[in-house]
C-alpha positions in Angstrom: 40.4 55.0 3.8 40.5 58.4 2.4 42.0 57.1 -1.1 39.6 54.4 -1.1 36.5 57.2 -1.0 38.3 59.0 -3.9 38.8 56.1 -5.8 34.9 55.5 -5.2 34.3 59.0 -6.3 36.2 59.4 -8.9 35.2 56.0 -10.6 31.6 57.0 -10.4 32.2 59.6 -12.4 34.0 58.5 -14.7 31.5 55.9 -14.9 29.0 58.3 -14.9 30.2 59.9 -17.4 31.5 57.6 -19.9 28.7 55.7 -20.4 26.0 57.4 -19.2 26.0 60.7 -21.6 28.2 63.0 -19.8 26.5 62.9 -16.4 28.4 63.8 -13.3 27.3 61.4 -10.6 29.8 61.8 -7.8 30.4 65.8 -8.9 27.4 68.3 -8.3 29.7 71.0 -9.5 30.6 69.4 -12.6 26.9 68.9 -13.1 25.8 72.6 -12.3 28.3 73.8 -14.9 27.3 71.4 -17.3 23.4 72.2 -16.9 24.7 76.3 -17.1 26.1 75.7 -20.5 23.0 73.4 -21.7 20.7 75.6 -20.9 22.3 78.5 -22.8 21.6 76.1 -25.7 17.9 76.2 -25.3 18.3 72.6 -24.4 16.6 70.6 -21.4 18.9 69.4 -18.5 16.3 66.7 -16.7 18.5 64.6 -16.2 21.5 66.7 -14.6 19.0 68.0 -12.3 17.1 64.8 -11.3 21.0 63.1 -11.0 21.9 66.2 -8.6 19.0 66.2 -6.8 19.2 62.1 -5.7 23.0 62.8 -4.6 21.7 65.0 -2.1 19.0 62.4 -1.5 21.3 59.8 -1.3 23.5 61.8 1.5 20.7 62.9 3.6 19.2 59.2 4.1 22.8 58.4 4.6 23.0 61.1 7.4 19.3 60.4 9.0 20.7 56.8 9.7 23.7 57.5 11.4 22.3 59.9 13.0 19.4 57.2 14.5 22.3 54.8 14.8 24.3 57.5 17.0 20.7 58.2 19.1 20.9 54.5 20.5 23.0 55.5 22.9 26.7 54.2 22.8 24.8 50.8 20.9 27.0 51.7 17.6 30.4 53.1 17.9 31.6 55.3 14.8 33.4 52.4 13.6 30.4 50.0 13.5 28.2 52.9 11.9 31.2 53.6 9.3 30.7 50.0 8.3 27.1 50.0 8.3 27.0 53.4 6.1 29.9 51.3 3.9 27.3 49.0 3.5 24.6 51.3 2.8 26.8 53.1 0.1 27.7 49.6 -1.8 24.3 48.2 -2.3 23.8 51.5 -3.8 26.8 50.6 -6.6 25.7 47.0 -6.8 22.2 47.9 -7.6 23.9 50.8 -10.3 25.9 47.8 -11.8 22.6 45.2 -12.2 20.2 48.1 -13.2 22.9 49.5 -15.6 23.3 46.2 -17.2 19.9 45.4 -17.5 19.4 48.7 -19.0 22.8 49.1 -20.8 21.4 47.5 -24.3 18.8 50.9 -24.3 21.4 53.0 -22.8 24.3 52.4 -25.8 22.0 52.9 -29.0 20.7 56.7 -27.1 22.5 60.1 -27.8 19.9 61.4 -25.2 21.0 62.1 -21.3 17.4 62.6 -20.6 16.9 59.0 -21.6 14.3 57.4 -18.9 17.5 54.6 -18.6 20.2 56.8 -18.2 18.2 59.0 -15.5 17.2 55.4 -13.7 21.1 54.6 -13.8 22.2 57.4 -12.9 20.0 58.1 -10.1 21.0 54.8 -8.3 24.6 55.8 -8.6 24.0 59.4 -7.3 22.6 58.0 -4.3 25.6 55.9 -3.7 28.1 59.0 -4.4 25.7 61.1 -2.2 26.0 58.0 0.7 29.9 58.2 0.1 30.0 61.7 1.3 28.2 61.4 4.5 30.5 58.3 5.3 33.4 60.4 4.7 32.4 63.3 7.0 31.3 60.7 9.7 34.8 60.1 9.6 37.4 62.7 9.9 39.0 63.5 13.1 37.4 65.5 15.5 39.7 69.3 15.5 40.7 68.9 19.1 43.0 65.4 18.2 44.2 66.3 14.8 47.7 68.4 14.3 46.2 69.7 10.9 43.6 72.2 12.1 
C-alpha cells in the first residue's frame, strides 16, 4: 500500500509540475523553497501559497472524517475508513483530471503560475495530495505491534 501512496504522490507532482508551471502539489517543501526563491525576485507567489494552503485543507477534511467515522463507535473499522478516505482522495484526482482538461486549452498557451486555471487545477489536486497524507497516517502500525520502532 505504501508504494501505491508514493506512486500517488509522486505522480501528482510530477503532474503538478509538468504541466501546471512548476507547482508542487503533493510537496509543501518543494513549494516553500520555490516561493523563497520567487520572492527574492520581487515576483508574486499566489499560486504556491493558495496550492499549499488547499493541501493542508485537503488533509484536515480528510482527518475531520475519519475522525467522525472513528466517533460512531466500532461502526467503521480502520479498514472500511481506509477505503472510504481512498475514496475521498480519488474523486479529488478525478475531478483534477476533468477540471484540468476542461481548462488545459487556457493552461498550455500561459507562462503564468498565478493563472486563475492553473490555481483552480492545482488546488483540486492539492486537496487530493493533502487527502493522501491523512490516509497514509490512518494507516501505519500502531508502535506496540511493529518490530521497527
Amino acid at each position: 500500500m505504501g508504494r501505491i501512496f508514493c506512486f500517488a504522490g509522486g505522480y501528482g507532482d510530477a503532474v503538478g509540475y509538468e504541466l501546471l508551471k512548476s507547482i508542487f502539489c503533493a510537496s509543501i517543501t518543494g513549494n516553500v523553497i520555490k516561493a523563497v526563491a520567487i520572492t527574492a525576485e520581487k515576483k508574486y507567489v499566489t499560486c504556491i501559497v493558495v496550492v499549499s494552503i488547499f493541501y493542508g485543507v485537503g488533509s484536515l477534511l480528510s482527518k475531520i472524517l475519519a475522525t467522525y467515522m472513528k466517533s460512531l463507535g466500532g461502526h467503521f473499522t480502520n479498514s472500511i475508513i481506509g477505503i472510504l478516505l481512498m475514496l475521498h482522495e480519488i474523486i479529488y484526482l478525478v475531478m483534477t483530471i476533468i477540471v484540468g482538461t476542461i481548462l488545459w486549452p487556457n493552461i498550455k498557451h500561459t507562462d503564468d503560475m498565478n493563472d486563475v486555471n492553473v490555481i483552480i487545477t492545482g488546488v483540486i489536486l492539492s486537496l487530493g495530495m493533502g487527502a493522501q497524507v491523512t490516509l497514509a497516517s490512518l494507516l501505519k502500525r500502531p508502535k506496540e505491534t511493529s518490530p521497527y520502532y
